[in-house]
VOGU-3710 file (C-alpha; in Angstrom, 3 decimals, decimal comma):
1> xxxxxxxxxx> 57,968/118,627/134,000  55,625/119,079/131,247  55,393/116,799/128,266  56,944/119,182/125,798  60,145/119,111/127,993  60,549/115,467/128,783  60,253/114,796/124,694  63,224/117,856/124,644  64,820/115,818/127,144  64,542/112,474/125,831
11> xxxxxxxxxx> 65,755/113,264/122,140  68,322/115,164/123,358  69,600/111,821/124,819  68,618/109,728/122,056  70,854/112,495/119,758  74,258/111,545/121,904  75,998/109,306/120,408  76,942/106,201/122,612  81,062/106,195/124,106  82,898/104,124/122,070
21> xxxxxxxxxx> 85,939/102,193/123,566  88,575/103,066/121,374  90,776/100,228/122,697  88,368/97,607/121,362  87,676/99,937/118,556  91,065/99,819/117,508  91,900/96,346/117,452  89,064/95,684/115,572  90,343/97,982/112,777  94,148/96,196/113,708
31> xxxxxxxxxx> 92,852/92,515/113,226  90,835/93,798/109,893  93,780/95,648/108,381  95,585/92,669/109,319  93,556/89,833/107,623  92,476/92,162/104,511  95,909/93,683/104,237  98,416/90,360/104,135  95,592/88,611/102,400  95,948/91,170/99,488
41> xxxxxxxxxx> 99,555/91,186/99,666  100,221/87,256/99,389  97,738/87,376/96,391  100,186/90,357/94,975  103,561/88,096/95,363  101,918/84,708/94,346  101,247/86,982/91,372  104,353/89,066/91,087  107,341/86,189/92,525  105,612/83,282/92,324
51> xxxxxxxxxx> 105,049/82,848/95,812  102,854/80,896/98,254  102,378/78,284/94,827  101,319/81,188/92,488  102,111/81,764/88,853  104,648/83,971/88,711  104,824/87,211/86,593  105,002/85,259/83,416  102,557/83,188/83,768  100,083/86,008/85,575
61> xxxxxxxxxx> 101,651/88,513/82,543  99,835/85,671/79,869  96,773/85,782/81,718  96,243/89,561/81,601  97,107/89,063/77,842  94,370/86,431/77,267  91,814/89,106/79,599  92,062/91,659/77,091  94,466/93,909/78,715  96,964/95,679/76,201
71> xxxxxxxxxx> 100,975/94,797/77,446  100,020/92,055/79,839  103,409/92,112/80,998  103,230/95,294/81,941  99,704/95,165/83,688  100,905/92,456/85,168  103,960/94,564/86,970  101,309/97,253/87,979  98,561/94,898/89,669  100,804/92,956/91,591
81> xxxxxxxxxx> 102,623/95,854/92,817  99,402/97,414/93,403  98,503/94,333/95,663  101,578/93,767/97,201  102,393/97,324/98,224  98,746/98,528/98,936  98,033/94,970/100,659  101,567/96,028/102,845  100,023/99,487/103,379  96,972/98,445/104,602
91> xxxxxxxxxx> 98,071/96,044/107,197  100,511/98,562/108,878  97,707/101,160/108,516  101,102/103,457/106,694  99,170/105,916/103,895  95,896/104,183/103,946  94,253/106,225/101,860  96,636/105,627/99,320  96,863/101,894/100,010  92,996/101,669/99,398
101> xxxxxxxxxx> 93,379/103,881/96,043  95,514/101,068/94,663  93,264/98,076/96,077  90,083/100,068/94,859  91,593/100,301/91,439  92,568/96,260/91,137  88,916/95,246/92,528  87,622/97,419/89,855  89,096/95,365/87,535  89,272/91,995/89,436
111> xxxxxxxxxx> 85,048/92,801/88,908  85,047/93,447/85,681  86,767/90,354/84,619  84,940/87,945/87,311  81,728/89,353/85,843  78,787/90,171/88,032  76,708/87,336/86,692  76,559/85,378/90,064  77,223/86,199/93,524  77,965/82,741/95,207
121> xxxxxxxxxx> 80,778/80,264/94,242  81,718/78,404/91,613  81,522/81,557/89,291  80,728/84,338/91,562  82,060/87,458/93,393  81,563/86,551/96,936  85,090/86,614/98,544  85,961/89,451/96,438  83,142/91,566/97,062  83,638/90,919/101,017
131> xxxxxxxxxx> 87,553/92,121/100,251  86,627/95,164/98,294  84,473/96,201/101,436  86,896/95,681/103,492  89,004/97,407/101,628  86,580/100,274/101,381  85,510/100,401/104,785  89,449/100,668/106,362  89,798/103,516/103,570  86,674/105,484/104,958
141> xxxxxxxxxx> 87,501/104,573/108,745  91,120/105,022/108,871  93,903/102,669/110,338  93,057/103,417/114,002  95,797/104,016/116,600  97,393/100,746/115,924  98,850/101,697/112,735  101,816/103,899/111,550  99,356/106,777/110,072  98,579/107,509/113,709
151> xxxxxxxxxx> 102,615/107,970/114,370  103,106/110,385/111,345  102,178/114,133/112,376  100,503/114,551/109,506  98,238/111,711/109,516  97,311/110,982/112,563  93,779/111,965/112,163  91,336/110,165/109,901  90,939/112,679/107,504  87,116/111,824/105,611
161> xxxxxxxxxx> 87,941/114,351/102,597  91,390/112,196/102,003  90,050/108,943/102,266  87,204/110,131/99,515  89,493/111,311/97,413  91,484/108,857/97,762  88,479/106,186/96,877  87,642/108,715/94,446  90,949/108,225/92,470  91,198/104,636/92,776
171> xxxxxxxxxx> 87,247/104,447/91,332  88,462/106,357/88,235  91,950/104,936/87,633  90,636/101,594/87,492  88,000/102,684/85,423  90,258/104,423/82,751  92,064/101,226/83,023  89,038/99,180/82,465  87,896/101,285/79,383  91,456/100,202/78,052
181> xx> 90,755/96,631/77,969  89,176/94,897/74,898
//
């Protein structure tokens, strides 16, 4: 074999991608959904009923007030719902794309108001950074087999131009909403 054809041959083999075991593959997108997903949705009820020793919608209603946002109330209502229900989404892996829209939308704000000043506790971004990429990653991955998108006909396949779009909407909804606060 000359050396021309064992370089053919070797990056030919270096160019196939390895087998992945989509058992182990899967649960690791199952146990991420899982911790990501009910960790957004208990912050979304402490915020929305109260729950798990949160403020309540009155309470999380004044703080959105005192952040700038215009009908705190209001804001209030959306963000928790937008935890709650994309948080739900995401851990059943049912419309992910849509689930990370909404979660993309809150971290967008969530970052604004932290501030990107510091990275590491007391005043920084850390666990909400490591959420929102998370959150980000499941979106761009899909739910794996061990979610309900995988059960519905029409979503069984990760679809990359959905989950884009999907990022893409929740980058400029939370924007607009953003640009709204004083």
């Amino acid at each position: 074999m000359t050396q021309d054809r064992r370089d053919q041959a070797l990056f030919r083999a270096a160019s196939v991608p390895a087998t992945v075991n989509t058992a182990t593959h899967d649960t690791g997108l199952l146990l991420l959904r899982l911790v990501v997903g009910l960790s957004m949705a208990g912050h979304g009820t402490m915020k929305l009923f109260g729950w798990f020793g949160g403020p309540g919608l009155n309470a999380t209603g004044k703080g959105f007030t005192m952040a700038g946002y215009p009908a705190g109330d209001a804001m209030a209502v959306i963000a928790s719902l937008s935890e709650t229900l994309g948080g739900l989404g995401l851990a059943v892996g049912l419309l992910t794309p849509l689930a990370g829209a909404a979660l993309t939308g809150v971290f967008i704000n969530i970052l604004d108001v932290r501030g990107l000043s510091a990275y590491f506790p007391p005043k920084g971004v850390e666990l909400e950074s490591l959420l929102f990429a998370g959150i980000v990653a499941l979106t761009l991955t899909g739910p794996g087999r061990f979610a309900a998108d995988h059960y519905l006909p029409v979503l069984r396949e990760s679809r990359p131009r959905y989950s884009w779009l999907a990022l893409l909407v929740g980058v400029v909804v939370g924007f607009i909403v953003v640009l709204i606060r004083d």
